[in-house]
N, C-alpha and C positions, 0 to 999 in steps of 0.2 A: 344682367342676364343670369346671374347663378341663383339670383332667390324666385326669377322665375322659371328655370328649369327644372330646379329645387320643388315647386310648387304644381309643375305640370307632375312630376312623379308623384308626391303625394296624393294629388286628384286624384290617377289613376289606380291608388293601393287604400285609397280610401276603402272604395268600393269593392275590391276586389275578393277581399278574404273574411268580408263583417259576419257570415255566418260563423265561421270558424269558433269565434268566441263564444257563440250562442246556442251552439249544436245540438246540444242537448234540452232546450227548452223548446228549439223549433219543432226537434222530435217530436216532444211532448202533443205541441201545439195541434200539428197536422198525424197524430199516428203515427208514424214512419219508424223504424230502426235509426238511431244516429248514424248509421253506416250506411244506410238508404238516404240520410240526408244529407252525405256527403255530396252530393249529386248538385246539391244547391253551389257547389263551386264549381265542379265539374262543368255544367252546362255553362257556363261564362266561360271558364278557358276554353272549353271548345268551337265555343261562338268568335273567341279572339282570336281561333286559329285560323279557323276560319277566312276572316273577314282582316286578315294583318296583310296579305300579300295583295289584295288590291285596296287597303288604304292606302300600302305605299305609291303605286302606281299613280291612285287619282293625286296622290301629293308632289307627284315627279312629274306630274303637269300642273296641278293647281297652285300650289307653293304650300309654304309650312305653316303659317302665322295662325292665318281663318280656319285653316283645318282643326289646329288644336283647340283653341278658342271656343270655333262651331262646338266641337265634339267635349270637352267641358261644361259648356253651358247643357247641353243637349244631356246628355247622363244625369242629371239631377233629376229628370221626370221620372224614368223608369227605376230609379233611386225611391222615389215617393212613392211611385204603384207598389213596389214591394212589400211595403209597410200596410198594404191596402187589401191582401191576398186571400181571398177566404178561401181556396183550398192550395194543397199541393203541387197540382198542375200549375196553377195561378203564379204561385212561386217561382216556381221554374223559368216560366214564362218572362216575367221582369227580371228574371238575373240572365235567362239569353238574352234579353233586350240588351244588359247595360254590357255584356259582352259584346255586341256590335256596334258598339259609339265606343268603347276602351281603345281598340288598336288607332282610331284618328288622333288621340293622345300621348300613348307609349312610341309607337314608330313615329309618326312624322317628329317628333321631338328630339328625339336620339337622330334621325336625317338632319334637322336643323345644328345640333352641333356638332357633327361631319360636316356639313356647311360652312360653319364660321367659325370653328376653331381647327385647330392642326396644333400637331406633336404634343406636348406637356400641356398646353392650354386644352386642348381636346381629352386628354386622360383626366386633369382637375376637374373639365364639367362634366363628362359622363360620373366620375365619384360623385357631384355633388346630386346631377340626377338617380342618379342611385341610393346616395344619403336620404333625399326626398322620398322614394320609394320606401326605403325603412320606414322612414317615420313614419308614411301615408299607413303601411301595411302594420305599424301599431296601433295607430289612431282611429284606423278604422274600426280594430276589433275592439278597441279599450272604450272608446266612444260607445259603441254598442253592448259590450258588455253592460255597463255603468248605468243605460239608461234604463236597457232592460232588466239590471234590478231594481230600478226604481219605477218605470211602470209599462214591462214588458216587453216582447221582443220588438213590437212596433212601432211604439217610442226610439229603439236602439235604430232602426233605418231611416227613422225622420229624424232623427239627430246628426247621423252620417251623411244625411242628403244637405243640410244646413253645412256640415264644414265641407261639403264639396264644392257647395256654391262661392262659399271664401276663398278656397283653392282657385277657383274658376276667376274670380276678380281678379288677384291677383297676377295671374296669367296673362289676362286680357288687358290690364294697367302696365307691367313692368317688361313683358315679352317685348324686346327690339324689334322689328323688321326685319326679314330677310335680307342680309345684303347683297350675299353671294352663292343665291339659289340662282339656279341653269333652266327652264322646264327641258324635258324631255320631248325634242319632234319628231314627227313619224309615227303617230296613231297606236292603233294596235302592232302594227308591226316593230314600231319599236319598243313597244313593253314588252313584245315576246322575246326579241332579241336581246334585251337587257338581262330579261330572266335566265335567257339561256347562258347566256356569261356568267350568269352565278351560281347556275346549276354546275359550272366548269370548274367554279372557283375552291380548292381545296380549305383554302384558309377560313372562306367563309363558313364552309361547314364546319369547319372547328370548331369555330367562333359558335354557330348552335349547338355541338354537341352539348359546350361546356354550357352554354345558357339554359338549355335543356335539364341538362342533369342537375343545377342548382336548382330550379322551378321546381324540378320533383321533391328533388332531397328537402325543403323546404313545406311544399302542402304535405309530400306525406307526413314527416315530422310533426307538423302543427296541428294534422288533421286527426292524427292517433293519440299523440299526447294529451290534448282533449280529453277526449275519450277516457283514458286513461287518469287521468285528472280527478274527470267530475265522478269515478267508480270509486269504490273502497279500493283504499284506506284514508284517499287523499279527501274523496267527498267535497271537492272545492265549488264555490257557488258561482254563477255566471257573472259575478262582477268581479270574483278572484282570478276567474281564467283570463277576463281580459287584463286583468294585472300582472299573469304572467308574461303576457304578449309584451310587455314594457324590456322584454331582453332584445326585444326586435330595434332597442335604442340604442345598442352595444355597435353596431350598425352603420351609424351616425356619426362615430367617434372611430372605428375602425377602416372604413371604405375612402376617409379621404385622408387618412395616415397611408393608409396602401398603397393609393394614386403616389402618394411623395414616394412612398420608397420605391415604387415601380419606374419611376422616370430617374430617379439614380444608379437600381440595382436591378433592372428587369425584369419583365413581366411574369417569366419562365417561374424564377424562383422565389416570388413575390405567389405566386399562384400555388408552389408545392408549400409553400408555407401555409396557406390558407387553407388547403386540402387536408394537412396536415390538423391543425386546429379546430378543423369540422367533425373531423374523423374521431377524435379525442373528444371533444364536446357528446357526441352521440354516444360513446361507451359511458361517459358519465353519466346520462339520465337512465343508466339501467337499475340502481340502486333507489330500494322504496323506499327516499328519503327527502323532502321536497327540496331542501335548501342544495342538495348534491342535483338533481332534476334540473334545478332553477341554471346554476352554473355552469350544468351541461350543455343548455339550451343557449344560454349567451354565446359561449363557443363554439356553437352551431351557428348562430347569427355570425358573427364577427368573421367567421373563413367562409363560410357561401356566400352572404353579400358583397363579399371581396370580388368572388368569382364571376361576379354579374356585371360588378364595375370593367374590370380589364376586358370582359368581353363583346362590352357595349365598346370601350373607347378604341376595342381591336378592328371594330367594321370598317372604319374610316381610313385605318392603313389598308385594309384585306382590299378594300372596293372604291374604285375609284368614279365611276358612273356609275345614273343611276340607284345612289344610294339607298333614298325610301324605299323603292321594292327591292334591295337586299335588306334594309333590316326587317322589313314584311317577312320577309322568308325565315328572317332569325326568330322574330316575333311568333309566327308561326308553328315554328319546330319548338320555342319556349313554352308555346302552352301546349300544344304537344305534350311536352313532357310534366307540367304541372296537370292536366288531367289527368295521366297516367299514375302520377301519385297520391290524387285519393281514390283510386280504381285499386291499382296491382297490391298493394297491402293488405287488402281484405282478406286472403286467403292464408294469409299469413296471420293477421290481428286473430282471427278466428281460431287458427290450428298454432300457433307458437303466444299470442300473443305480443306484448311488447318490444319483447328480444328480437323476436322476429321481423317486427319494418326495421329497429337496428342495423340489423345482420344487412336487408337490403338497402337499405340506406348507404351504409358503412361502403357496400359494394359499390354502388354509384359514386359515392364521395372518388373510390378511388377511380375509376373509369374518367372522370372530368378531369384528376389532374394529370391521366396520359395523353387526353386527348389533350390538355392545356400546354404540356411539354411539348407538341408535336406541332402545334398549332401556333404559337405565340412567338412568330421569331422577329428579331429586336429589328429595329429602323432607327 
């Protein structure tokens, strides 16, 4: 099970973030401002907000297995139309596609190990699906970078749609069976009732503040730093930027170190530590220095994706019914807050500059770990 949970995250970070590394040449491609083409990720979180609170539902009667699988297999289409796009609109178009098939893989997956695992076994697979998410959300932009410097940006999404379909194999080979999935009876009545118990639920909105505000802290960082990147002085070429997405590997090494020390030392303070290190990471890439940037950003990786892991494996304690449509709703409020972060920065990149997503960055960094002290209490 961990190299397929492992794998379902990956699929889903494949796809998620491949413009990012490309920003600037998509610009190019279709006219647009690279701040206009932020949008190209925007419309997929939005579409995941969307569409997360009733994948959980249909999976709180359907079960977990076919749903991720179905919706694996199914994203590699509108993966290929992307690559296919001759205009703007067109764009957009296939990236809300592949944001309505992502939440049948992010949520039902994180429900399936609320499902089958508990206490410490349940913290080590949410890190590991979280581990997978790193790497997905490297590989997705390093793949696409890489192609598209060697022949274009539409090369870089037919290459991302090839390792998603491997992601997808192996999901569909190594994923267990359900063993101890419940469905949920009682129709619509009982979805509404579910939901209302989690609308009650304090913990679980915790649990999304903090997943919320890593999503942001995270697009907006990556989404500016770009930017910031391919302009003088740095002038880096679209297969350097996805070179730098490789600290998204720091990640990898970091999130299931955290898990261990969270199941010995608690999550509280496993969390202000992370906070801590993200907050640090982002003062460092203020200096126009790339190797200082580069180290900053690691830092940035290594304590946000900390905060992703404790707060996926917090669902399972917070909510004990009904789980898929409670992590629907965390899923939800998460891209929530990753649209928000390549939105609210712009007025800031424009009038401050790079100090300026910092400054708000730095602000949310600290906001996730009040809500993480408040919210993460030990079992």
């Amino acid at each position: 099970m961990p190299v397929a949970v492992a794998a379902a995250g990956m699929g889903t970070f494949l796809n998620l973030y491949t413009p990012q590394a490309i920003l600037p040449q998509l610009a190019d491609a279709f006219a647009v401002t690279p701040a206009a083409m932020g949008l190209a990720v925007t419309v997929s979180l939005l579409a995941i907000a969307g569409v997360a609170p009733f994948a959980g539902a249909v999976s709180d009667v359907l079960g977990r297995k076919r749903l991720i699988v179905g919706a694996a297999v199914a994203v590699i289409a509108p993966t290929l139309l992307v690559a296919t796009a001759r205009s703007f609109a067109a764009l957009l178009l296939w990236r809300f596609a592949q944001g309505l098939l992502l939440p049948f893989i992010f949520t039902v997956t994180v429900a399936y190990i609320g499902d089958e695992c508990s206490g410490a076994e349940a913290i080590r697979a949410a890190g590991m699906y979280a581990s997978g998410s790193v790497a997905g959300g490297f590989a997705g932009r390093f793949i696409a970078g890489v192609a598209a410097d060697l022949g274009g940006w539409r090369l870089g999404f037919a290459a991302v749609a090839g390792a998603t379909a491997l992601a997808a194999a192996v999901v569909a080979t190594m994923l267990p069976p359900e063993r101890n999935f419940r469905p949920v009876r009682g129709g619509v009545r009982a979805t509404l009732r579910g939901w209302g118990e989690h609308a009650r639920n304090p913990q679980l909105w915790g649990c999304c503040a903090v997943g919320a505000g890593m999503l942001f802290s995270v697009v907006a960082t990556f989404t500016f730093v770009n930017l910031r990147l391919a302009a003088p002085p740095f002038l880096l070429s679209p297969a350097a930027l996805g070179s730098v997405f490789a600290v998204y590997l720091v990640g990898v090494v970091t999130t299931p170190l955290a898990t261990r020390v969270a199941v010995d030392f608690g999550r509280v303070r496993t969390a202000l530590l992370a906070v801590a290190v993200a907050a640090t990471g982002e003062a460092l890439t203020l200096p126009v220095f790339l190797p200082t940037v580069v180290l900053g950003l690691m830092a940035v990786c290594g304590g946000l994706f900390v905060m992703q892991a404790l707060a996926l494996g917090y669902i399972g304690v917070a909510v004990k019914q009904a789980r898929s449509s409670a992590v629907g709703l965390y899923v939800a409020v998460y891209y929530v807050g990753g649209a928000l972060g390549a939105v609210l920065p712009v007025p800031l990149w424009h009038a401050a500059g790079w100090p300026g997503c910092v400054a708000l960055v730095c602000a949310t960094i600290a906001a996730m770990g009040a809500a993480a002290a408040i919210t993460f209490r030990e079992r």
